[in-house]
Each structure stands twice: as C-alpha cells, then as structure tokens.
N, C-alpha and C positions, 0 to 999 in steps of 0.2 A: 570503706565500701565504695566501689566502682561507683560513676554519674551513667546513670543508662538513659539521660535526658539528652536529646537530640534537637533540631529544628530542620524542619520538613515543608516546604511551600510557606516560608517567613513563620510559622508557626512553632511552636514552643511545644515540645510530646514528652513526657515524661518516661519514654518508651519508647523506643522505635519497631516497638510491634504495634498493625493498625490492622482491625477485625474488617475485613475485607469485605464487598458488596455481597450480600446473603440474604435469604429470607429468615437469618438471625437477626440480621440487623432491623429486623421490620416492626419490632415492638419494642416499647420502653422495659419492659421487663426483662428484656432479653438486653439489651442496651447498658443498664444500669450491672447487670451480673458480670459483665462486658469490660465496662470500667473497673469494677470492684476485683476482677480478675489482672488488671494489672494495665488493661491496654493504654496506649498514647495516644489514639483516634479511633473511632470508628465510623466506616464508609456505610453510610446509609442505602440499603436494598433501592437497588435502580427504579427509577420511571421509565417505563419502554416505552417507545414509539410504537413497538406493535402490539402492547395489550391494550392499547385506546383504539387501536383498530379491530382488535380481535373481540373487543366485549360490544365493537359497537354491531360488528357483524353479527354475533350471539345474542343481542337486541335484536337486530333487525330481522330474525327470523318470529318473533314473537309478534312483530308487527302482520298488521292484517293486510287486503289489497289496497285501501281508502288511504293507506301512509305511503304510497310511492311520489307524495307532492313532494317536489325537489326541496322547498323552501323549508320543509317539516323538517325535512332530510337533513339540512343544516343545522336545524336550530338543535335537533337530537344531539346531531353528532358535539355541537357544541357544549351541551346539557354535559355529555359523557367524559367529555375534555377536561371541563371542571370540576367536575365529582371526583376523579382521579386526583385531579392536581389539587383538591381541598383537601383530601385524607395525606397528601406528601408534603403538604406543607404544614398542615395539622402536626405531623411527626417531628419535622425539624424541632418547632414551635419548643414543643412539648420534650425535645431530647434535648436542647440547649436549657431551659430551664431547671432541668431536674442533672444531667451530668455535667461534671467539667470539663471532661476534656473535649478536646476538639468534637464537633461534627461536620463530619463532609458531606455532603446529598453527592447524586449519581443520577445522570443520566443517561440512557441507552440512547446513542443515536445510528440513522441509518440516513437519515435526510436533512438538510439545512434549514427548512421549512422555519419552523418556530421556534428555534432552543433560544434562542435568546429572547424572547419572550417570558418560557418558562425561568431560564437561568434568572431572572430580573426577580422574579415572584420567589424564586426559592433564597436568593440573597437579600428582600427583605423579609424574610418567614426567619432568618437570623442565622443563617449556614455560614458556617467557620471558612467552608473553602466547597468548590464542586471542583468534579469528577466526573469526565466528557469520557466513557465508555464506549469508543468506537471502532465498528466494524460493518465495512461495506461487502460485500461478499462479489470475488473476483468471477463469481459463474456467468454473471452478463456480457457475453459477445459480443454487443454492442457498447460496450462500455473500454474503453482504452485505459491502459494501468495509469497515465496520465488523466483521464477524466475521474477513474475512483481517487485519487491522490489528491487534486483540485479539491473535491469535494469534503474531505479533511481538513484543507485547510481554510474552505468555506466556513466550516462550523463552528472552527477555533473564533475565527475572526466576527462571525455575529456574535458569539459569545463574549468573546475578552472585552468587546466593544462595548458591550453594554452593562458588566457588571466589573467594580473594584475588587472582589472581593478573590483570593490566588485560584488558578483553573490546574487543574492537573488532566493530562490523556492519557487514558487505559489504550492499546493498542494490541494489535493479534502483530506476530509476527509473518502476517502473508505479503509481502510487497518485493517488488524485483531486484530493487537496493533500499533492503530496512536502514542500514547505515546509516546511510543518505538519508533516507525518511526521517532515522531520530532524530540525526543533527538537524535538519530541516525544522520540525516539530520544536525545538527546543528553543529554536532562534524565533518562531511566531508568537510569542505573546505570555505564552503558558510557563508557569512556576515549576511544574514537574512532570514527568513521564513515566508511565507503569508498565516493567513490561511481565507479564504479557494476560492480555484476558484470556478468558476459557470461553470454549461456547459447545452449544450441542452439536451431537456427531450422531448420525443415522447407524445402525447396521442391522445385519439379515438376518433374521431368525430362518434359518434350514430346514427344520420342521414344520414349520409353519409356511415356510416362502412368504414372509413379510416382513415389513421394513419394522423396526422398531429402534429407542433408543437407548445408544450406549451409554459408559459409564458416565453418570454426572458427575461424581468426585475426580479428582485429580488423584495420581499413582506418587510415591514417594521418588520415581525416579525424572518426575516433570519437572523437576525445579534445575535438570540440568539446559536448557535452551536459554532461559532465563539468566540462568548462572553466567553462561558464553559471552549473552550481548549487554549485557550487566559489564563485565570485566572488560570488554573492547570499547565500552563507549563511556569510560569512565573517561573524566576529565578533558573529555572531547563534545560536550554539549554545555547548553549555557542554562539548565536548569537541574534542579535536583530529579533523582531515579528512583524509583521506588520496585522492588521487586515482586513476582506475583504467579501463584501456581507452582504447584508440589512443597509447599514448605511442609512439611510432615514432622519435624524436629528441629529441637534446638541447633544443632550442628548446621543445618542447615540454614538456617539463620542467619549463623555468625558467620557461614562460607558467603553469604549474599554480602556482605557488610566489605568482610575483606577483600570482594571483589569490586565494591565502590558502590553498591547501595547504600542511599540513605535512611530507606526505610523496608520494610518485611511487611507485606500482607497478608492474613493467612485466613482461609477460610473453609476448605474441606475436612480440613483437619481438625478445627473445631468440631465439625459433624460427628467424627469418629472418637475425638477424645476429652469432647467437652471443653467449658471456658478456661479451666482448668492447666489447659494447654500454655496459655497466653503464660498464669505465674511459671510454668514449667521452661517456661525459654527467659524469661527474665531472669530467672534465679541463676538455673546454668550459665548463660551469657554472663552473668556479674562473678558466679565463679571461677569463668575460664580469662573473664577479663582482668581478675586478681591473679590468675597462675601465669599469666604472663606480660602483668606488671604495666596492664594499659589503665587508666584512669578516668578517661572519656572515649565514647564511639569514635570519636573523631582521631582517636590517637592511633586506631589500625585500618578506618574503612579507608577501602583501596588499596591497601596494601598489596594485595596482589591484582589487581587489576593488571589489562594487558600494559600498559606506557609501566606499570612499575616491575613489572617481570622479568627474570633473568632470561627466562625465554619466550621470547611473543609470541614466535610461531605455535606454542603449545594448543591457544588459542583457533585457529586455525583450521580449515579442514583440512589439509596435507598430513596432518598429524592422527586424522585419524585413518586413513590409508598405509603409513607408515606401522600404526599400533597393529592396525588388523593383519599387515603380514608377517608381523611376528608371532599374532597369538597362536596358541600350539591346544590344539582342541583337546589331548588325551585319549584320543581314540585310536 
C-alpha cells in the first residue's frame, strides 16, 4: 500500500489533503467527521478583522444617545474583541484535545494593527501552526502597489516575531509581479504558502438593477490558475506550497502534487460532496500511486513542474495565444 503521509510546515500529515478554512471547520463535530474522513490537517474557520468590526457596528446601533462617551466606546469595542477571540481560542483548545491530527487556526488579515497579538493567544490556546489569510484589496488610489506589498510583509514580520510556532500565507493572486511576491514571501520568515484564496465577488442582478452576490463555491475549472503558479514556482521558493480553490476531484489533486504541491486544500467541494470526498481522493491517489509504481508523495510531486518539464514555455502565456489560433470552432 502506497505512504500518503507527507510533511507540510515541519508537520507530520497522514494525508496531504487539509479541510481548508470553512464554516465546516467552525465546530467540533464537524472537525472530528473531518479527521475520521481521512484528512491530514484541518484549517480552522478564520477570525476576520472585519466581523470584530462589523458586530461592533451592529452593537452600536443598539446603543442609546448617552453611549457616544468615547471612553465607553473603547472599553465596548474591547469587550467585543474578546468575546470573539474567547470562542476561537475556546475551539483550538477543544479541537487539539479531542483530534489528532494537525490544527491550524486562520487569520483574516487586512491590517498590521494586532495579529500578533492575537497570533500569541492562538499559539498558546495550543495551534499546531496558523494561517496569515491575506488580502489587501488593490481599489485604494491612494495606496501604491509598493505600499499594499509593504504591508504583507508588515504582518508576516509581527507575526513570525512573535510566535515559534510554523506560519503559512494564503495569498489572492492580484499583485503586478506575483513571482516576485512568492519568492519574496517565501524567503520572509513563513514555513509555507497557499496559493490562492477565494473571496467574495459582487454582481448585477438585471431585474432587479442591484448589486448582489456571486458564486461563493469555487467551479471545478478554478484550480487551473493555481495549477500554473504552483508548477512555475516549484523549487524556486524556500518554503513548502500548498495549493487552494477548484479542487473538485481527485485528479485534481494528484495534478496539484505533480506540479510541486505539497499539499491540497479543499473546501467547496466538501459543501457539494460531503466529508466523504476527503476518503475519495485518498483512496484514488493510493490507487493511482500503485498503477504507476510510486510509493511516497514525494517520489512524483513536481514531476512536472515548470524547471522539470520538457517544455517550459507550456507554462506560459505565449502558449496560450498560440493554442487559441489553432482552435477550429466547427462552425
């Protein structure tokens, strides 16, 4: 029988599938069916920066006029701070006691402000490893691609500084040289890098003329962007890769892996096919890793990455200007 045991941010997975940041991952119940389903880790449902602000605001309608003293003002918003972060560290607590495998916590960040802070409090509540989920959103004018870039590497750096315990960044692919960004990221402190997060996406409803939101699941054809800078930045960064968004199948999977992932996160797809999913790519992967006579993850991931490919440019975008004026419509 195939070893599908890995190691992913100095960490030990019996699996290199990890149940990706969800509001599955926000209960024990859901956690432990999690593990018993087959996984190597599971990423703990983020703490936002903006739901401590968005519940403080949804308070603060409730308040009368006699609460506009500034100093109430703080001590709430403090009150709010901690209520939050008692129930997320309550979970770690409670999910490393009761499962084995890894737990990672997650943080959503947008600002430098306190994560490390928080990071300090969630490494002693007993987190195997955290998860710096960040995205700065490039719509600020006043903001230089060099200022939101700075700012990334602001929050690695309070962060790493103040906790031993391995940091992995989740990361969007919006930046003017991601390349550069990964390698950058890679060489700052952090044990691994995820790419890519998902986040919400506005659109129009025509009947109505208003703004509403689109698809929250990921499409089974999103794990190709991922796939690309997975396969180019294999063995050109100095921390492990973990890949993220449209994993919909095992195949898919195993394409991440060969293209130099160390590890698969998968979480839409849960939504759609239950925990279920997780034994359904283990068992495949261990059968496909028997038909062609590999014995550990390690014996094909990056195989085809771009430095091992017979041809790089595939990689590329020239190639696909080339594909598209071949393709022959049939019409």
């Amino acid at each position: 029988m195939p070893d599908l045991s890995i190691k992913y941010l100095g960490l030990t997975l019996k699996s290199p599938v990890i149940a990706g940041s969800s509001s599955l991952t926000n209960s024990i119940e859901h956690l432990k069916a999690i593990e018993k389903a087959g996984a190597g880790a599971v990423v703990l449902k983020s703490i936002f920066e903006e739901e401590i602000y968005l519940e403080y605001a949804h308070e603060f309608d409730k308040l009368g006029p006699m609460d506009n003293n500034l100093e109430f003002l703080d001590y709430y918003d403090l009150e709010i701070k901690k209520e939050n972060l008692k129930h997320y560290l309550q979970l770690i607590t409670e999910a490393k006691q009761q499962l084995s495998i890894p737990v990672i916590a997650s943080i959503n960040c947008i600002s430098s402000q306190e994560w490390g802070f928080f990071a300090k409090k969630i490494e002693a509540a007993g987190a195997d490893a955290l998860e710096l989920n960040m995205f700065l959103s490039p719509s600020d004018l006043s903001q230089t691609s060099q200022d939101n870039e700075s700012t990334y590497f602001d929050i690695i750096t309070r962060v790493t500084q103040k906790i031993s315990i391995p940091v992995s960044v989740k990361i969007s692919p919006y930046f003017s040289n991601l390349g550069g960004m990964i390698r950058d990221i890679s060489f700052s402190g952090v044990k691994g890098i995820v790419l890519f997060n998902r986040f919400y996406s506005p659109d129009i409803d025509l009947h109505k003329e208003s703004i509403h939101g689109a698809n929250v699941l990921s499409h089974e054809s999103d794990y190709l962007l991922s796939l690309r800078w997975i396969a180019m930045m294999s063995n050109r960064v100095n921390c492990d890769m973990a890949s993220s968004t449209g994993v919909h199948s095992w195949e898919t999977a195993v394409k991440m892996i060969l293209a130099g992932s160390h590890a698969v996160q998968v979480a839409s797809a849960l939504y759609e096919k239950g925990f279920g999913f997780i034994e359904e790519i283990n068992s495949k992967l261990a059968e496909w890793m028997k038909a062609h006579n590999y014995e550990t993850i390690d014996a094909f991931r990056g195989k085809l990455s771009q430095e091992n490919s017979v041809n790089p440019a595939e990689f590329e975008r020239v190639q696909f200007m080339k594909n598209f004026g071949e393709y022959k419509s049939g019409l």
